[in-house]
C-alpha positions in Angstrom: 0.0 0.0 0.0 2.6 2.0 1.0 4.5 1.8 -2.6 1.4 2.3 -4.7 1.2 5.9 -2.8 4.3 6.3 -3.2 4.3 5.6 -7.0 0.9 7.3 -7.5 2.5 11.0 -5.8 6.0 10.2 -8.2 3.5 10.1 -11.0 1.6 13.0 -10.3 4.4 15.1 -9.2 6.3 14.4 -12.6 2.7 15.3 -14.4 2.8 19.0 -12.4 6.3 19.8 -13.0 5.7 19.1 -17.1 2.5 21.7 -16.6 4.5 23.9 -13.8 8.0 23.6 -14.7 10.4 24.3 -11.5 11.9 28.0 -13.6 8.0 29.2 -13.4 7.7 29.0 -9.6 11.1 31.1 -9.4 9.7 33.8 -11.7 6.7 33.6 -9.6 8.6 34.5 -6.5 10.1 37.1 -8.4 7.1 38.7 -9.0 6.1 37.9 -6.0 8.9 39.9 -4.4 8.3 42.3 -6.9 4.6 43.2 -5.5 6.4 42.9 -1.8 8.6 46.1 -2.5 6.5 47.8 -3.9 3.9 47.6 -1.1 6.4 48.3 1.2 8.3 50.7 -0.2 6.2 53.7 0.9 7.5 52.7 4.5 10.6 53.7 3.8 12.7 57.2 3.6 13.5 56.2 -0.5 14.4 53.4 -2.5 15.6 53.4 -5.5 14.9 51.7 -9.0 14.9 48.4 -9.6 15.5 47.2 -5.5 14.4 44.6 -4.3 13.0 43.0 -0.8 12.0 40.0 -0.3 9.0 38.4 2.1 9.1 38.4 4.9 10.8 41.8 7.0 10.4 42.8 10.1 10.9 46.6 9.5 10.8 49.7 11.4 11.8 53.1 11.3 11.5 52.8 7.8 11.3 56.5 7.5 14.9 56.8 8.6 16.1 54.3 5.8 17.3 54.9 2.4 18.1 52.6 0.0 20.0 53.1 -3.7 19.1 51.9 -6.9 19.6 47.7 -8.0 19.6 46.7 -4.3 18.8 43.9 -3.1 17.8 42.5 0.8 16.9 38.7 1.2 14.2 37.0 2.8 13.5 36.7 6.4 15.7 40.3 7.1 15.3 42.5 10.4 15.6 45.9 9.5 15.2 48.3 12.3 15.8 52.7 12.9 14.8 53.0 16.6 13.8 56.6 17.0 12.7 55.4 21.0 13.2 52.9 23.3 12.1 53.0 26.9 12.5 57.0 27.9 15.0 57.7 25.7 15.1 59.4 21.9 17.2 59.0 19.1 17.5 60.4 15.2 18.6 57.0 14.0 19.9 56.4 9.8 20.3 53.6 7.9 21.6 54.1 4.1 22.5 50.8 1.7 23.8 52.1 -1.3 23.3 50.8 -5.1 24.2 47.5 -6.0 24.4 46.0 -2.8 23.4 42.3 -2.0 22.2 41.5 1.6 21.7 37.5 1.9 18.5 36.1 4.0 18.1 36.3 7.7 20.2 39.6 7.9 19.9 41.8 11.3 20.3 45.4 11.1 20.0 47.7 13.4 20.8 51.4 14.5 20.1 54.0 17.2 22.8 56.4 15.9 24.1 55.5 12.2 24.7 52.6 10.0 25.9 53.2 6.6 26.6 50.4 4.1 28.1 51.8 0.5 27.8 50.9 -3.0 28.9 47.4 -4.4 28.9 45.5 -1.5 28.3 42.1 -1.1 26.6 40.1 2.4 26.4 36.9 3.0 23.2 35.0 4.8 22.6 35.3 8.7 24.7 39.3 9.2 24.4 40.9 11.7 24.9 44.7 12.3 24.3 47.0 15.0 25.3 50.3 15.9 23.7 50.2 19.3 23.8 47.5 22.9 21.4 47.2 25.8 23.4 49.2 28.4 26.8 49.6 29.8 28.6 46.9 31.6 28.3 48.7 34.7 26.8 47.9 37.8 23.8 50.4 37.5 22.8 49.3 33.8 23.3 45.3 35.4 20.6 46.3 38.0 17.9 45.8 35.4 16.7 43.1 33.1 18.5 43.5 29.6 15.3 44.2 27.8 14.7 47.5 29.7 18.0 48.6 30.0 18.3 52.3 27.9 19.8 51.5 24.4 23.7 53.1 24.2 25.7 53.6 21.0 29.6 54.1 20.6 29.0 55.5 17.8 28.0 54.7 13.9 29.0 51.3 11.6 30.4 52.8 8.3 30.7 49.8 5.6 32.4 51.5 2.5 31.9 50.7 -1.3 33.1 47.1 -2.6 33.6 45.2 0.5 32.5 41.3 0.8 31.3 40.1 4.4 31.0 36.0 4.7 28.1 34.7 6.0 27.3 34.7 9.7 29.5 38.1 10.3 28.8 40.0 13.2 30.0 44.2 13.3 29.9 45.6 16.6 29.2 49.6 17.1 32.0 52.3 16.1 33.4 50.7 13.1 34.5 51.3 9.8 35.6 48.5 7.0 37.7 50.3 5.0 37.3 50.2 0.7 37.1 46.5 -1.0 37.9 44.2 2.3 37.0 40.8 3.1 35.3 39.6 6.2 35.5 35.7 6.5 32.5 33.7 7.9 32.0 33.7 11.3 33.8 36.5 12.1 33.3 39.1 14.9 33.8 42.6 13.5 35.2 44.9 16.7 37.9 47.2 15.7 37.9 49.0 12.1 39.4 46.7 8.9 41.7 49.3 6.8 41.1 49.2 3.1 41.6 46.3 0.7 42.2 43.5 3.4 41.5 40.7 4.1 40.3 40.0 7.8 38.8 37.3 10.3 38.2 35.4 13.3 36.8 36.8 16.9 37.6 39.4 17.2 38.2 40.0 13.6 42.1 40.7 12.9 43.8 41.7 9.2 45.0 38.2 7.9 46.1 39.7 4.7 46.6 42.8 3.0 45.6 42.9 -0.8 48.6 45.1 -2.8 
């Protein structure tokens, strides 16, 4: 009994995919995705032509976040400006600039500034934050870490061409200098000069590109 079911859903699905060939469900997610950023796009300070992002996002503070032209942010992103948390305010800005590929399951956030330039390429599962819950002091300790006051050390500044592996975190106050390479798994906590080659935690130059 088993094997007849088994036969009968081999048939079938070999009858679908001749009516529904594989490459139509991936132009249907494209339009799909298509559809997504244009509904959410009005939640957002700009985007620009041809950008894409996909479903789902959990976005906010969109009105603090530009994005360029041919951009592109992957599926299952967090995407956050945080103009308030608890008592306290903040002018928060994110910018992605054009061309820039951000793979699926991305975290960014920002309280102060995050800036990520043109040409650069992310893998899946970044993380990015400009921002911590507290001070390792004694008086920040005294409360649970989810109502602890959000501090800053002060803006992530990616610039143009650089390639981050997957699974990268970048800590607040720093900048990857001009075409660098994060590996995977790295833990970003000091600025990477330009055209480098860096990794490990904390991330350290392994190589320098000349």
């Amino acid at each position: 009994m088993k094997k007849s079911i088994q036969l009968i859903l081999k048939i079938f699905c070999k009858f679908m995919a001749l009516i529904f060939p594989y490459n139509s469900l991936i132009r249907y997610r494209n339009i799909l995705t298509k559809l997504h950023t244009l509904w959410i796009s009005v939640e957002f300070k700009s985007i620009g032509e041809n950008s894409s992002i996909c479903y789902p996002i959990v976005l906010k503070g969109g009105k603090y976040i530009t994005i360029g032209n041919q951009t592109g942010l992957g599926k299952r992103g967090t995407l956050t400006a945080w103009d308030s948390y608890t008592c306290d305010s903040f002018i928060p800005e994110i910018s992605i600039g054009n061309n820039t590929s951000i793979g699926e399951d991305y975290h960014i956030t920002a309280i102060n500034k995050i800036q990520i330039g043109n040409n650069v390429l992310m893998g899946k599962k970044i993380t990015i934050t400009d921002n911590a819950h507290g001070k390792a002091d004694l008086e920040s300790i005294s409360y649970p870490p989810a109502k602890r006051t959000l501090d800053t050390k002060g803006p992530v500044i990616i610039e143009d061409g650089v390639w981050i592996g997957d699974k990268v975190t970048i800590l607040p106050n720093v900048t990857i200098g001009k075409n660098s390479i994060i590996g995977a798994n790295a833990l970003v906590t000091k600025d990477i000069p330009a055209n480098c080659v860096a990794g490990g935690v904390p991330a350290l130059v392994i190589k320098r590109i000349v």
